[in-house]
C-alpha positions in Angstrom: 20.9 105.1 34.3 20.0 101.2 33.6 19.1 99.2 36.6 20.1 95.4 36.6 16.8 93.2 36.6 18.3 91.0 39.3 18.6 94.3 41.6 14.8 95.1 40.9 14.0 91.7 41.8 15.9 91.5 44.6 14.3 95.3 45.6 11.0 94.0 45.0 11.5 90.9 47.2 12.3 93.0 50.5 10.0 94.7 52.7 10.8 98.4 51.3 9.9 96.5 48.1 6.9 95.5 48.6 5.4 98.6 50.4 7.1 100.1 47.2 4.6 97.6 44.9 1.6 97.9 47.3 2.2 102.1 47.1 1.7 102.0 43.1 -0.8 99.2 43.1 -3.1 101.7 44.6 -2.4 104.2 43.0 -3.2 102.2 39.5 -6.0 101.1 41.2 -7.3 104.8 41.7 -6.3 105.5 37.9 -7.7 102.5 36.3 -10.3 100.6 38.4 -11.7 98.1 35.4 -9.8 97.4 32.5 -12.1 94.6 31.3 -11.7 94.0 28.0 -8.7 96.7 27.4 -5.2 95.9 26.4 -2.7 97.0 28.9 0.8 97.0 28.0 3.8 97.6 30.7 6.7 99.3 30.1 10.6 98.9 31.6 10.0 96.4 35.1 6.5 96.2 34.8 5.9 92.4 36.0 5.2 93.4 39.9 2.1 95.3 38.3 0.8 93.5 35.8 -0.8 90.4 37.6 -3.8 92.2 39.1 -4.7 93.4 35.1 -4.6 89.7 33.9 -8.3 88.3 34.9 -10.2 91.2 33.3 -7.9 93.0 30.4 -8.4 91.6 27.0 -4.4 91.6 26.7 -1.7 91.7 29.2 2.1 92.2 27.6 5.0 93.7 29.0 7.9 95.4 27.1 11.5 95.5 29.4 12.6 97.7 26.2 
C-alpha cells in the first residue's frame, strides 16, 4: 500500500506525529550515535529523519523511491 506524501506530512505535522518522529529519533539515536564523516542515505519518507544527520555525515540524500 502507497501512502500519499501530503498524508505523511499532514501525519507528521500533528501531535501523534510528532511523538511518532521523536519515538524513531531515539531510537536512531541509540543505533547510530555519530555518523561523522559517513554517508547516510534515507529511504521512502525519510525527510522528518534526516535533519539531525546533516551537520556531521559526510553526505545526506534521501530516495522517496
Amino acid at each position: 500500500m502507497r501512502v500519499d506524501v501530503l498524508a505523511l506530512q499532514r501525519f507528521y505535522a500533528s501531535p501523534l506525529g510528532d511523538a511518532a518522529r521523536r519515538a524513531a529519533e531515539r531510537r536512531l539515536n541509540a543505533l547510530w550515535p555519530n555518523v561523522e564523516g559517513l554517508d547516510v542515505l534515507g529511504l521512502g519518507y525519510a525527510a522528518p529523519y534526516l535533519d539531525r544527520f546533516r551537520a556531521n555525515a559526510r553526505r545526506v540524500r534521501a530516495d522517496a523511491g
